[in-house]
mmCIF file as Biopython writes it, N, C-alpha, C and O atoms, coordinates in Angstrom:
data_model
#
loop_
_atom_site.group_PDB
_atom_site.id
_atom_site.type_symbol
_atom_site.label_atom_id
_atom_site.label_alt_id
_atom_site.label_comp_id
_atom_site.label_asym_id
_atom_site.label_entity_id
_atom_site.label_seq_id
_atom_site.pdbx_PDB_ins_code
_atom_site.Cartn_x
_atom_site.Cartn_y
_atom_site.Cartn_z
_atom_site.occupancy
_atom_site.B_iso_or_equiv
_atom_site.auth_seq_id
_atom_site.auth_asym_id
_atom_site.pdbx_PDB_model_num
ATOM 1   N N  . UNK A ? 1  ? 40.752 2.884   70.600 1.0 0.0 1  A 1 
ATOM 2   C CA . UNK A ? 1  ? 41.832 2.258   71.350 1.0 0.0 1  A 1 
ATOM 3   C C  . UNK A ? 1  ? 42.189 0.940   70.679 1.0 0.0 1  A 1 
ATOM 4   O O  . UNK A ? 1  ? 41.280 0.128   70.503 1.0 0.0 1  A 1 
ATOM 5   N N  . UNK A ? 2  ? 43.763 0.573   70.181 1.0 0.0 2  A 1 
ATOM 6   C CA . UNK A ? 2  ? 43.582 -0.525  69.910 1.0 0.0 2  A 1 
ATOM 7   C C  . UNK A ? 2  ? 43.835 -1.577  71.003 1.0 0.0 2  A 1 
ATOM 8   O O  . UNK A ? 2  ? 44.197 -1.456  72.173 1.0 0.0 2  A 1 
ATOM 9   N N  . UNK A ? 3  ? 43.542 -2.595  70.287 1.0 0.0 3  A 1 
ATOM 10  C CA . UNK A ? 3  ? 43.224 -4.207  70.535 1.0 0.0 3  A 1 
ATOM 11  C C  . UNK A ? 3  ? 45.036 -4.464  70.956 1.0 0.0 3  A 1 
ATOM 12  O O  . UNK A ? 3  ? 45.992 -4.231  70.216 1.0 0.0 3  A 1 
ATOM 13  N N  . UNK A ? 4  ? 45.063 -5.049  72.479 1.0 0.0 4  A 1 
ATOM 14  C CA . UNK A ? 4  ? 46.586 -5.437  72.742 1.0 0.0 4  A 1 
ATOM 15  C C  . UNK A ? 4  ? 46.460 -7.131  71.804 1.0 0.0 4  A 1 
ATOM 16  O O  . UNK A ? 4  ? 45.580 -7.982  71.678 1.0 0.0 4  A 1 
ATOM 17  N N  . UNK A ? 5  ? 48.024 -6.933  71.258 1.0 0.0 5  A 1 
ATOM 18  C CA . UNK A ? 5  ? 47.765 -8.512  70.638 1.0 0.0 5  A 1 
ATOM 19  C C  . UNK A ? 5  ? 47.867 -9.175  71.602 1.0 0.0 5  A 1 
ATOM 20  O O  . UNK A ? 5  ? 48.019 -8.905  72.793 1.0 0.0 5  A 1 
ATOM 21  N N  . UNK A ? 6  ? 47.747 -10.406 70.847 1.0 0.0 6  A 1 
ATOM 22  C CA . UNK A ? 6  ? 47.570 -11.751 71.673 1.0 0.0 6  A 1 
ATOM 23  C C  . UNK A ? 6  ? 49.114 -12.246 72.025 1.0 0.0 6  A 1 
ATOM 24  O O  . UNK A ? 6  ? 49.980 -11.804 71.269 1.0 0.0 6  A 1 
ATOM 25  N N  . UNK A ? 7  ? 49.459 -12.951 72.892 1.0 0.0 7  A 1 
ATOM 26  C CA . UNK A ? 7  ? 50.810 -13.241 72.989 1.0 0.0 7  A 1 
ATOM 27  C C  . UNK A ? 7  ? 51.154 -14.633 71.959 1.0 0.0 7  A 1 
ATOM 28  O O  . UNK A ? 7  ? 52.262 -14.802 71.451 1.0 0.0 7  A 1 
ATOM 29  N N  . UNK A ? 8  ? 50.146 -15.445 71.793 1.0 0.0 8  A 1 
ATOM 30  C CA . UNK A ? 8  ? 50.333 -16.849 70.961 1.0 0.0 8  A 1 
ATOM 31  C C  . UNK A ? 8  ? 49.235 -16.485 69.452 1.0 0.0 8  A 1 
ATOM 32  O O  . UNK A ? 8  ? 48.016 -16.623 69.346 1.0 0.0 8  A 1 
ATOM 33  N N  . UNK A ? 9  ? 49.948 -16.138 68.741 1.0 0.0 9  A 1 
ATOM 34  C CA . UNK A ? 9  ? 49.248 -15.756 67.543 1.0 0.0 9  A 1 
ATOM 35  C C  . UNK A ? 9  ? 48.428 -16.912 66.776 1.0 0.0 9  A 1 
ATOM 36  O O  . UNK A ? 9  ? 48.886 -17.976 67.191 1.0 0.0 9  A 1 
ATOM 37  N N  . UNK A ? 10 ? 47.582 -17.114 65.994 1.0 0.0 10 A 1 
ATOM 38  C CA . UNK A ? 10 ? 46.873 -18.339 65.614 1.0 0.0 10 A 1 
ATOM 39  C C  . UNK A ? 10 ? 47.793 -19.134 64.780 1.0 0.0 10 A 1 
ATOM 40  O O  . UNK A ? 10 ? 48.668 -18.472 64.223 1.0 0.0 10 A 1 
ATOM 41  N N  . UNK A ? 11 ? 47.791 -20.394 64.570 1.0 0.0 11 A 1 
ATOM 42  C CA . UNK A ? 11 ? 48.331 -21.011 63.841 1.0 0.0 11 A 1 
ATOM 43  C C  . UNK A ? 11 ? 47.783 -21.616 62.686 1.0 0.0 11 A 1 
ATOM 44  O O  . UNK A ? 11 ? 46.583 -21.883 62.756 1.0 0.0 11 A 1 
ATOM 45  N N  . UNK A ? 12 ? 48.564 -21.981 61.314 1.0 0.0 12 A 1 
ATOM 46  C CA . UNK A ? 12 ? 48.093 -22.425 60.693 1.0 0.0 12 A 1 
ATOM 47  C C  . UNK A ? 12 ? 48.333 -23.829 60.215 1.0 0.0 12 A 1 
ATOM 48  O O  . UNK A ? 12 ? 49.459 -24.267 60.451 1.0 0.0 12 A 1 
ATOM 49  N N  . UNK A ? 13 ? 47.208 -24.884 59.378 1.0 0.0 13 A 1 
ATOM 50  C CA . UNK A ? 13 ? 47.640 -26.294 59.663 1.0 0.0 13 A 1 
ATOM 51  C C  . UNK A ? 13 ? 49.044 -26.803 59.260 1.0 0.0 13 A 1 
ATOM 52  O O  . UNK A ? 13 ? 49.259 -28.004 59.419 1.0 0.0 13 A 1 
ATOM 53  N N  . UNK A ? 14 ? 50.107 -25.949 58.712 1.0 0.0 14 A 1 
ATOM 54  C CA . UNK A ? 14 ? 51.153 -26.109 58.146 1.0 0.0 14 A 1 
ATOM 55  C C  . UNK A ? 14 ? 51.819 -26.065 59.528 1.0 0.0 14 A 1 
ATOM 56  O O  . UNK A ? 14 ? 52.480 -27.032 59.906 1.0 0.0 14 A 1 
ATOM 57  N N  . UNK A ? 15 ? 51.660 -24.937 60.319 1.0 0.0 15 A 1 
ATOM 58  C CA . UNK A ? 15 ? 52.538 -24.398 61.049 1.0 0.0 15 A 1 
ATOM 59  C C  . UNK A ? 15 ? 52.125 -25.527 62.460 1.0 0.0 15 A 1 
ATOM 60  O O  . UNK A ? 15 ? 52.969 -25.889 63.280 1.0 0.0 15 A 1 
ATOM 61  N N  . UNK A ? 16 ? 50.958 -25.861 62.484 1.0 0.0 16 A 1 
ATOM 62  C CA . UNK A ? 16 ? 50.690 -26.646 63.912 1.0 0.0 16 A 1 
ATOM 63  C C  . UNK A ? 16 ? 51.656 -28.138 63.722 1.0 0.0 16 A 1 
ATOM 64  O O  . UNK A ? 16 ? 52.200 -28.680 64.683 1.0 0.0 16 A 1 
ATOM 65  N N  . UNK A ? 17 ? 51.744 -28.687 62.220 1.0 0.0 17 A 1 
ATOM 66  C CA . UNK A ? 17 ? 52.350 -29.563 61.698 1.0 0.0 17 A 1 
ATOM 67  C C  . UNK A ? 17 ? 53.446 -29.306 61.925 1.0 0.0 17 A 1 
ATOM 68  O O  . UNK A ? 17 ? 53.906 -30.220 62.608 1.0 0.0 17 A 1 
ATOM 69  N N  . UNK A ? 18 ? 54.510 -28.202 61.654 1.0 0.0 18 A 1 
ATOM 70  C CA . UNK A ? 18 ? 55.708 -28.401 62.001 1.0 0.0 18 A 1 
ATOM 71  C C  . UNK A ? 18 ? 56.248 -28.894 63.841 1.0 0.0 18 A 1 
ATOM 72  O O  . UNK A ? 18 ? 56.963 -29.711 64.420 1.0 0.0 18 A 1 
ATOM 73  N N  . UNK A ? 19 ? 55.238 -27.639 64.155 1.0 0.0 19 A 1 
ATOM 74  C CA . UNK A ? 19 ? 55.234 -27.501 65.642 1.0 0.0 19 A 1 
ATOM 75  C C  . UNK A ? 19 ? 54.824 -28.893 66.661 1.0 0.0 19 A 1 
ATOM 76  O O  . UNK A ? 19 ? 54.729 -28.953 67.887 1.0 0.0 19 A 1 
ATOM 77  N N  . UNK A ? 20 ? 54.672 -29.735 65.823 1.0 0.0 20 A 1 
ATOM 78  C CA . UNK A ? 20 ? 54.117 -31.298 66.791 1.0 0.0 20 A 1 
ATOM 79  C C  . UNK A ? 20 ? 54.966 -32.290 65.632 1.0 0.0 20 A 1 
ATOM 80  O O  . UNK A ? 20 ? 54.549 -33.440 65.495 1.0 0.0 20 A 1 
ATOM 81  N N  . UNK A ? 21 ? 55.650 -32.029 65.154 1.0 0.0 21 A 1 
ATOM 82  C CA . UNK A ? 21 ? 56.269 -33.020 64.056 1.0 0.0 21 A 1 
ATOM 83  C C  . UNK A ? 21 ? 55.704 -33.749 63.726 1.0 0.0 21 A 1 
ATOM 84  O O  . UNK A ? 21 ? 56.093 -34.915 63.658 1.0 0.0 21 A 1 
ATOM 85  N N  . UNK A ? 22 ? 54.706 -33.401 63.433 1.0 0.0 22 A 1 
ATOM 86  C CA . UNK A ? 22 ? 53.789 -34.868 62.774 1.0 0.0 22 A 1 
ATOM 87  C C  . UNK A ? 22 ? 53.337 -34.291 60.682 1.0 0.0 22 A 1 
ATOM 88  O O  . UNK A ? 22 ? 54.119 -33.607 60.023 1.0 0.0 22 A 1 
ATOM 89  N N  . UNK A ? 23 ? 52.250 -34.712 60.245 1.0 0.0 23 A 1 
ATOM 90  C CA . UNK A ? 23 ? 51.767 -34.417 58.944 1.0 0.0 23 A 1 
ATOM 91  C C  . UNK A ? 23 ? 51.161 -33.467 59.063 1.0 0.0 23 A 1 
ATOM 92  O O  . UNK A ? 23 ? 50.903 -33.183 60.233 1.0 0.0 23 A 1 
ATOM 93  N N  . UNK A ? 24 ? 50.624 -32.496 57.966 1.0 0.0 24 A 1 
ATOM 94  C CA . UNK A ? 24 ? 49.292 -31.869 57.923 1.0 0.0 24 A 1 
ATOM 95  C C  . UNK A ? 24 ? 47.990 -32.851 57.946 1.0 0.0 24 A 1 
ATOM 96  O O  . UNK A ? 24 ? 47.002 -32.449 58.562 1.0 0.0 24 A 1 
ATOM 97  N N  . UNK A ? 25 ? 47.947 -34.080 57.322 1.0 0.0 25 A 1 
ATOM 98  C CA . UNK A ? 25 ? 47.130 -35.000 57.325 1.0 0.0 25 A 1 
ATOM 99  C C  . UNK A ? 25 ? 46.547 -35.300 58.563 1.0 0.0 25 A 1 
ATOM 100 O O  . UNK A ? 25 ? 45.362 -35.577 58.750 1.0 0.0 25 A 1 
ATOM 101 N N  . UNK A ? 26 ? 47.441 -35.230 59.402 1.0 0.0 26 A 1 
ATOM 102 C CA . UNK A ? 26 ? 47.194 -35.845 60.916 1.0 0.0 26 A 1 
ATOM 103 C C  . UNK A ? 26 ? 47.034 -34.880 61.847 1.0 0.0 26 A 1 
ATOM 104 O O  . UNK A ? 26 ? 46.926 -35.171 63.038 1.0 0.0 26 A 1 
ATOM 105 N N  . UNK A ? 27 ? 47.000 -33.593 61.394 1.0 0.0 27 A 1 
ATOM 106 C CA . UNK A ? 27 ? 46.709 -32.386 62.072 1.0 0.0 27 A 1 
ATOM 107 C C  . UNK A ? 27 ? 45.244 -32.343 61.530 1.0 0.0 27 A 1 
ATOM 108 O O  . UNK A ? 27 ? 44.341 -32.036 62.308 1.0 0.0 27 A 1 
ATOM 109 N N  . UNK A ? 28 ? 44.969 -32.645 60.204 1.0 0.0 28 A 1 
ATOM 110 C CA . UNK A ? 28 ? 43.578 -32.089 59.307 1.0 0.0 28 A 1 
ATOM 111 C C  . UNK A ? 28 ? 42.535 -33.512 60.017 1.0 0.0 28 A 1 
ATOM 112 O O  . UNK A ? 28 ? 41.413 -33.371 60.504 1.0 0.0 28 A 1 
ATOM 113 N N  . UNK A ? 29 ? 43.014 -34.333 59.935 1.0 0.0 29 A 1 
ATOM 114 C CA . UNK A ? 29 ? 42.372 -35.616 61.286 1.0 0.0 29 A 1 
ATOM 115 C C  . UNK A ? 29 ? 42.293 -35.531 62.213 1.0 0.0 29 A 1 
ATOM 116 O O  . UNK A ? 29 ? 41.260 -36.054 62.629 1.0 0.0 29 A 1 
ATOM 117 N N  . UNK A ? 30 ? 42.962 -35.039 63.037 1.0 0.0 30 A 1 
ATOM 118 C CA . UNK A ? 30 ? 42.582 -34.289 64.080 1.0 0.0 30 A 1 
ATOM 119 C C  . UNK A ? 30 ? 41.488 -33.464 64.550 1.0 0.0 30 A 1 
ATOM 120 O O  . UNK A ? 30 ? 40.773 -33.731 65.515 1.0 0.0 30 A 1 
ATOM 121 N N  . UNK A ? 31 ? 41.400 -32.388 63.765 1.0 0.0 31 A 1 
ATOM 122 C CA . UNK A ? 31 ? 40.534 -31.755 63.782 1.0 0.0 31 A 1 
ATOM 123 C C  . UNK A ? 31 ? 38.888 -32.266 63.304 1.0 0.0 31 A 1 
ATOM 124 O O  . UNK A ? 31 ? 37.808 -31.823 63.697 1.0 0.0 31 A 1 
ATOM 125 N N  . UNK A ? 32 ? 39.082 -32.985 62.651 1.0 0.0 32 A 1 
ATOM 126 C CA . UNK A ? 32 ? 37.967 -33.771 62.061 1.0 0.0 32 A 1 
ATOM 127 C C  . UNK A ? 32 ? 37.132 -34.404 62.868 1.0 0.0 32 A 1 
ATOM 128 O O  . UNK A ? 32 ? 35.905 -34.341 62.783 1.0 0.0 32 A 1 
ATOM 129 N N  . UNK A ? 33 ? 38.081 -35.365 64.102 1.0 0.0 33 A 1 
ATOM 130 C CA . UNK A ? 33 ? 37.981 -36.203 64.654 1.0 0.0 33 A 1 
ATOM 131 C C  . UNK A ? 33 ? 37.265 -35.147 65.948 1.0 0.0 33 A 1 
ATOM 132 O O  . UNK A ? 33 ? 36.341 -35.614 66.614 1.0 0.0 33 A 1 
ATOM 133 N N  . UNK A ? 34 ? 37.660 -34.037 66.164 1.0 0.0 34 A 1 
ATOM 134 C CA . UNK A ? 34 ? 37.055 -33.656 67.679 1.0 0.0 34 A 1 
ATOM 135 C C  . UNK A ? 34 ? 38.555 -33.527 68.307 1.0 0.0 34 A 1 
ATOM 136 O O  . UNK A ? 34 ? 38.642 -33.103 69.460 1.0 0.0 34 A 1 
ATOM 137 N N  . UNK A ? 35 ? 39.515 -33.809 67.729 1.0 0.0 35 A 1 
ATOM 138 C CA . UNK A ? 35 ? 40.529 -34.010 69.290 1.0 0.0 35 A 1 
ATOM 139 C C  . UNK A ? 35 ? 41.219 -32.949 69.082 1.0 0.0 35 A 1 
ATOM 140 O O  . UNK A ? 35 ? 41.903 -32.744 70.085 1.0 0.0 35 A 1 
ATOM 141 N N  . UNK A ? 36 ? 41.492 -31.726 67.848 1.0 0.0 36 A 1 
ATOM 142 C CA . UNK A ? 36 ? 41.841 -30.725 67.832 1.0 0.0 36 A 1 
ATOM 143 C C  . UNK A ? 36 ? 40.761 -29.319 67.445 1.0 0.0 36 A 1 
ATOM 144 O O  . UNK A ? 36 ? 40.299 -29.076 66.330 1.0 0.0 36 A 1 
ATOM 145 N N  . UNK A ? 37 ? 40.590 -28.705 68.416 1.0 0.0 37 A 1 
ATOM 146 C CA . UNK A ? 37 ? 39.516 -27.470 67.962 1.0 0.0 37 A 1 
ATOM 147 C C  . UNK A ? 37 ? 40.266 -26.779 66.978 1.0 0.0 37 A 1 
ATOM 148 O O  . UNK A ? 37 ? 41.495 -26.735 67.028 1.0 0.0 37 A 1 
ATOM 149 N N  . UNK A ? 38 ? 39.557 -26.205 66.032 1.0 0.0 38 A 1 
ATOM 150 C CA . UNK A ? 38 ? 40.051 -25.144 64.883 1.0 0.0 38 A 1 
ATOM 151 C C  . UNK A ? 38 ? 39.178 -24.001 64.795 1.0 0.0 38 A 1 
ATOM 152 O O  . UNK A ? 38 ? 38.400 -23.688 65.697 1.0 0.0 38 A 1 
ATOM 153 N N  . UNK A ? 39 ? 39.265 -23.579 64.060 1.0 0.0 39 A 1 
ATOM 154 C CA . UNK A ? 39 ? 38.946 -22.272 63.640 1.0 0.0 39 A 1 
ATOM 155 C C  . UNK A ? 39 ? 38.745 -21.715 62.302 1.0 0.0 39 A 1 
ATOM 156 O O  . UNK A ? 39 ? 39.466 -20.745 62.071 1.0 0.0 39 A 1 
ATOM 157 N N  . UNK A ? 40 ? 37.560 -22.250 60.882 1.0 0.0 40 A 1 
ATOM 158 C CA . UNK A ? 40 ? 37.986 -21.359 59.949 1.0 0.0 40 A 1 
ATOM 159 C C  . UNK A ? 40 ? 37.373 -20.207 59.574 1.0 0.0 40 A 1 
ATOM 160 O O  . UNK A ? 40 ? 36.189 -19.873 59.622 1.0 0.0 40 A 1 
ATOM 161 N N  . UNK A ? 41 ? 38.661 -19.470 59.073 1.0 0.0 41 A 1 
ATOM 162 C CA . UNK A ? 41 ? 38.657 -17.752 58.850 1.0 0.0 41 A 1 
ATOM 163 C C  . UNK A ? 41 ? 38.459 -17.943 57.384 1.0 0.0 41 A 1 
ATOM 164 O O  . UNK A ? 41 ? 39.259 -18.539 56.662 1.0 0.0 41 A 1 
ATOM 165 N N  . UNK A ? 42 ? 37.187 -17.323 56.935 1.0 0.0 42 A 1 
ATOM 166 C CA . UNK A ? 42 ? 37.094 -17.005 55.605 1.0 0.0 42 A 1 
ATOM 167 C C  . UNK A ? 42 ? 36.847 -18.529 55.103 1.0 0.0 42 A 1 
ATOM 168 O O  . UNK A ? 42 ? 36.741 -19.584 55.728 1.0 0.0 42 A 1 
ATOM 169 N N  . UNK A ? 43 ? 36.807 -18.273 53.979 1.0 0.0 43 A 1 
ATOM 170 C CA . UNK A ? 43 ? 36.267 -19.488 52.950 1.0 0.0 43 A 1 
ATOM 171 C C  . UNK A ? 43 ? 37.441 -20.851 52.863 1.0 0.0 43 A 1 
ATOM 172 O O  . UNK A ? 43 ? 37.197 -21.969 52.409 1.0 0.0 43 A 1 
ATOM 173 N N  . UNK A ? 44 ? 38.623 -20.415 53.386 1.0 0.0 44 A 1 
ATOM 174 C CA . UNK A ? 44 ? 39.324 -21.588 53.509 1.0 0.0 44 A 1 
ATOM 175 C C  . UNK A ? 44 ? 40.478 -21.971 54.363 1.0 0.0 44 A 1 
ATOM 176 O O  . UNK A ? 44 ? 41.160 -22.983 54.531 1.0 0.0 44 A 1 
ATOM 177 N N  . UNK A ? 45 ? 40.431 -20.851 54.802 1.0 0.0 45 A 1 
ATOM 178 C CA . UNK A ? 45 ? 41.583 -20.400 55.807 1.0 0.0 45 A 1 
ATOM 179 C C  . UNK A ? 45 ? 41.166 -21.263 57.278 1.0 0.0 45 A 1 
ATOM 180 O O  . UNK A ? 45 ? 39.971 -21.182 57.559 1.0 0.0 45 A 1 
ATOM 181 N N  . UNK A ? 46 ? 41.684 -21.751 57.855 1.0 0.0 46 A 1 
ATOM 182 C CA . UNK A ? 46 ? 41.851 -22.650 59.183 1.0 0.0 46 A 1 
ATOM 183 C C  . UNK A ? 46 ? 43.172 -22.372 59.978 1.0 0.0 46 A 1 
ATOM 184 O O  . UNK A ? 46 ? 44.291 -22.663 59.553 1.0 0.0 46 A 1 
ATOM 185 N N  . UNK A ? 47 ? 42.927 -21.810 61.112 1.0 0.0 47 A 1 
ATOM 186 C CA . UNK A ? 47 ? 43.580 -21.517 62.184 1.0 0.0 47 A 1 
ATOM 187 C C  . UNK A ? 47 ? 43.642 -22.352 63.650 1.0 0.0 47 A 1 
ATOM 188 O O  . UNK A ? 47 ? 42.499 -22.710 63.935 1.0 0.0 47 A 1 
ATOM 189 N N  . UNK A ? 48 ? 44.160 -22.574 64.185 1.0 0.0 48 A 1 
ATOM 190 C CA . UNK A ? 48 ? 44.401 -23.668 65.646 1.0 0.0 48 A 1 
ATOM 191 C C  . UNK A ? 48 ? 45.075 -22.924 66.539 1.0 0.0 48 A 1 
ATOM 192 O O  . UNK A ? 48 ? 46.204 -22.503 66.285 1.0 0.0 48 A 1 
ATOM 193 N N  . UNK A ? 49 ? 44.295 -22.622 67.974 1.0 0.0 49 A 1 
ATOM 194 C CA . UNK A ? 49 ? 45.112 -22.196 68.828 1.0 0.0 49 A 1 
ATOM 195 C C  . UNK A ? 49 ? 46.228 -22.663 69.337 1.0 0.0 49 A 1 
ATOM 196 O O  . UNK A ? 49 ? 46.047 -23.840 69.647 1.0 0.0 49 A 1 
ATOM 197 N N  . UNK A ? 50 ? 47.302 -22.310 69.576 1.0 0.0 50 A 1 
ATOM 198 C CA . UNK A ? 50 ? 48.566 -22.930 69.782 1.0 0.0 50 A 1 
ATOM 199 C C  . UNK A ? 50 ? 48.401 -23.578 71.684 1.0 0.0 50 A 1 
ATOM 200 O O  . UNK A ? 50 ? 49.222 -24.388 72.113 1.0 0.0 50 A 1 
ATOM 201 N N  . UNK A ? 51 ? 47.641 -23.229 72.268 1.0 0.0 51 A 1 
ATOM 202 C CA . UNK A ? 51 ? 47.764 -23.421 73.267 1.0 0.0 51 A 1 
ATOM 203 C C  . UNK A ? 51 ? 46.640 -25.055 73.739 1.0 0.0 51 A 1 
ATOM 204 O O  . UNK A ? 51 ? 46.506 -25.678 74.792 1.0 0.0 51 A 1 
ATOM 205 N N  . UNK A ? 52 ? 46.021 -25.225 72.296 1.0 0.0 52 A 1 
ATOM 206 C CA . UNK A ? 52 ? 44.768 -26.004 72.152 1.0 0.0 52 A 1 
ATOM 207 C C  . UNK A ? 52 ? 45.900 -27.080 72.001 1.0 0.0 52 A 1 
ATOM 208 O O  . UNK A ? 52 ? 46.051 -28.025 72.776 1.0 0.0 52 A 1 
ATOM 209 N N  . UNK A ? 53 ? 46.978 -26.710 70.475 1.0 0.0 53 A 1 
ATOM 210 C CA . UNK A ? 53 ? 47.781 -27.924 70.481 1.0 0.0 53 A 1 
ATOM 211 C C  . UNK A ? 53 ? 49.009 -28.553 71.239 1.0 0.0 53 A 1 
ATOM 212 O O  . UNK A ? 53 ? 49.591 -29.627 71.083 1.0 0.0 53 A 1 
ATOM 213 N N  . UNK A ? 54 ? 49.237 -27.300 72.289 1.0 0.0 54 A 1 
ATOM 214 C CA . UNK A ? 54 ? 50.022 -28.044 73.605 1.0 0.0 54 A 1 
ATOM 215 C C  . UNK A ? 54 ? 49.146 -28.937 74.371 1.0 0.0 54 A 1 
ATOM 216 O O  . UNK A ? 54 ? 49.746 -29.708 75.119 1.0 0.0 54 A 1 
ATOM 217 N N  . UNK A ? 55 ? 47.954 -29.007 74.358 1.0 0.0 55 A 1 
ATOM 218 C CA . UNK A ? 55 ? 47.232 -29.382 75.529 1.0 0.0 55 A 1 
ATOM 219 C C  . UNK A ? 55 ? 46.743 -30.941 74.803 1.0 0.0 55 A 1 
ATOM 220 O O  . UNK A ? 55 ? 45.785 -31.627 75.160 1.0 0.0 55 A 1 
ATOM 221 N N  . UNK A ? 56 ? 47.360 -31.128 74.101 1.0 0.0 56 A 1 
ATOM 222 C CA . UNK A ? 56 ? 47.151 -32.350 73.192 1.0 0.0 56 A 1 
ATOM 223 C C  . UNK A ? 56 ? 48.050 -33.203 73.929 1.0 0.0 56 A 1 
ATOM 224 O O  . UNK A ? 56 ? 49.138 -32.739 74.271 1.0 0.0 56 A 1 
ATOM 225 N N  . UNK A ? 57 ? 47.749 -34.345 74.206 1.0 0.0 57 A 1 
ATOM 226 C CA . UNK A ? 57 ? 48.717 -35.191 74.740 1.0 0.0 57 A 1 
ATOM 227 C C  . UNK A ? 57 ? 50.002 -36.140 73.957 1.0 0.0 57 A 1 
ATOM 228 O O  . UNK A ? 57 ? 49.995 -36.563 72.800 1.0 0.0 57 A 1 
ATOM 229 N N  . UNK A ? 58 ? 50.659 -36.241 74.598 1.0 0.0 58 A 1 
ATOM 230 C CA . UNK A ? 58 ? 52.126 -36.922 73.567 1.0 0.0 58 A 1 
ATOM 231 C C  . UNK A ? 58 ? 52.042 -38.314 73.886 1.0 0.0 58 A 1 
ATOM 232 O O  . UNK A ? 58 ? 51.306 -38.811 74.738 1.0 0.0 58 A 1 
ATOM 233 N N  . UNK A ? 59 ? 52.820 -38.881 73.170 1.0 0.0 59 A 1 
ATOM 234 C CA . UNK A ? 59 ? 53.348 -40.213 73.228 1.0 0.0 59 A 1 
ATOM 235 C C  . UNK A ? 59 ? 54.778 -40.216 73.459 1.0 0.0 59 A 1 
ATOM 236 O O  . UNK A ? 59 ? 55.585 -39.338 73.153 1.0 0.0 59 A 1 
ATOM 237 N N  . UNK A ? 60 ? 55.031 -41.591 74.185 1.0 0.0 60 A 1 
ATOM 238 C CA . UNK A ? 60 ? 56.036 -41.261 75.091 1.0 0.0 60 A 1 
ATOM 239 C C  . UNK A ? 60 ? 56.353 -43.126 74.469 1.0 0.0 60 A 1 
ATOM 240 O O  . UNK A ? 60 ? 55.608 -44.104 74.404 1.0 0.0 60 A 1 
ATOM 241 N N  . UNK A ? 61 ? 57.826 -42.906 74.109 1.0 0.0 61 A 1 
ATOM 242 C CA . UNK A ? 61 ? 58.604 -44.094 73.773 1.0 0.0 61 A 1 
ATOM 243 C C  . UNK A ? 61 ? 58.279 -45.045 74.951 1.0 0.0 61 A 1 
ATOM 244 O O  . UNK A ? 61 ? 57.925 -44.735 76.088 1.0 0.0 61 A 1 
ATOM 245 N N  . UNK A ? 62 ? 58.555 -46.732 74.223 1.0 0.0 62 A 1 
ATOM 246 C CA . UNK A ? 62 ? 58.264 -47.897 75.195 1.0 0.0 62 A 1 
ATOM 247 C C  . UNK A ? 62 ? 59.326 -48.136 75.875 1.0 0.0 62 A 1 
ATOM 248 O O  . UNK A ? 62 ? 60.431 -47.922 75.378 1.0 0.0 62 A 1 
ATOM 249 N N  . UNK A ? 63 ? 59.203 -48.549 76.944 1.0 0.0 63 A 1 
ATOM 250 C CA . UNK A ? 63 ? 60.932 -48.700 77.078 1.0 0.0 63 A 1 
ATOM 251 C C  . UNK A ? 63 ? 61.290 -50.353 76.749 1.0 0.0 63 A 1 
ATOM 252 O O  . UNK A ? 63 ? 60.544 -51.264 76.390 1.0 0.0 63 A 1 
ATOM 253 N N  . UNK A ? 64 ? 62.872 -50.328 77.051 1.0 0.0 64 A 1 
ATOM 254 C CA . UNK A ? 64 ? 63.800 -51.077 76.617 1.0 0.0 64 A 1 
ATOM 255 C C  . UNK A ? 64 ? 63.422 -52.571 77.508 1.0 0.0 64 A 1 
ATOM 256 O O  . UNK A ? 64 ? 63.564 -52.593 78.731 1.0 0.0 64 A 1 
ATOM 257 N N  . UNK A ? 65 ? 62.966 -53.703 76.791 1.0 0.0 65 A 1 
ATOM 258 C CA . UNK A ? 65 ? 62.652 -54.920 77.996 1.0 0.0 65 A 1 
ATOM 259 C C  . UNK A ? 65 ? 63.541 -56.330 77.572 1.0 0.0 65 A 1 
ATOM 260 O O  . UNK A ? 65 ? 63.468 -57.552 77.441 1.0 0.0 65 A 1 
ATOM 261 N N  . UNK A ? 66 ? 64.255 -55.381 77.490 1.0 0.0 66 A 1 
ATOM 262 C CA . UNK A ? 66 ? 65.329 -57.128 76.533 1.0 0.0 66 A 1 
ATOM 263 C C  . UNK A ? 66 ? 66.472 -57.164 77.983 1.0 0.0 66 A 1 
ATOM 264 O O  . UNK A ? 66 ? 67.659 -57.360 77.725 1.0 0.0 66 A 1 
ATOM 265 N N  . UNK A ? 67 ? 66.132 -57.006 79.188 1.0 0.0 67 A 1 
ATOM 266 C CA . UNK A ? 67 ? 66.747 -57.216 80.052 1.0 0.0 67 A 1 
ATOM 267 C C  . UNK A ? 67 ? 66.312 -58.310 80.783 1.0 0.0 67 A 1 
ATOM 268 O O  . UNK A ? 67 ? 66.921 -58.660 81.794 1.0 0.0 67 A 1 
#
């Protein structure tokens, strides 16, 4: 019987990078750091659940105080 896929397929550090607009650098720090779980497949391959990097928190502009 096969395996139903997954609905959020794994990501890769290129692709988590586009997907949060930030660097690969700061995705690969991330992960380093503990604040993004990964996953590597095979000898070099690194995958990130997509649902790991929604659950990442944002930054949110300062507001305007020249009033």
């Amino acid at each position: 019987m096969a395996r139903p896929a997954s609905p959020d397929p794994q990501l890769s550090v290129a692709e988590a990078a586009d997907r949060r607009r930030c660097s690969q650098k700061t995705i690969r720090r991330w992960i380093a750091d503990g604040t993004l779980p990964a996953y590597r497949v095979g000898a070099r391959m690194i995958r990130i659940d997509p649902r790991d990097l929604d659950r990442l928190p944002r930054r949110i502009a300062a507001a305007d105080r020249t009033a």
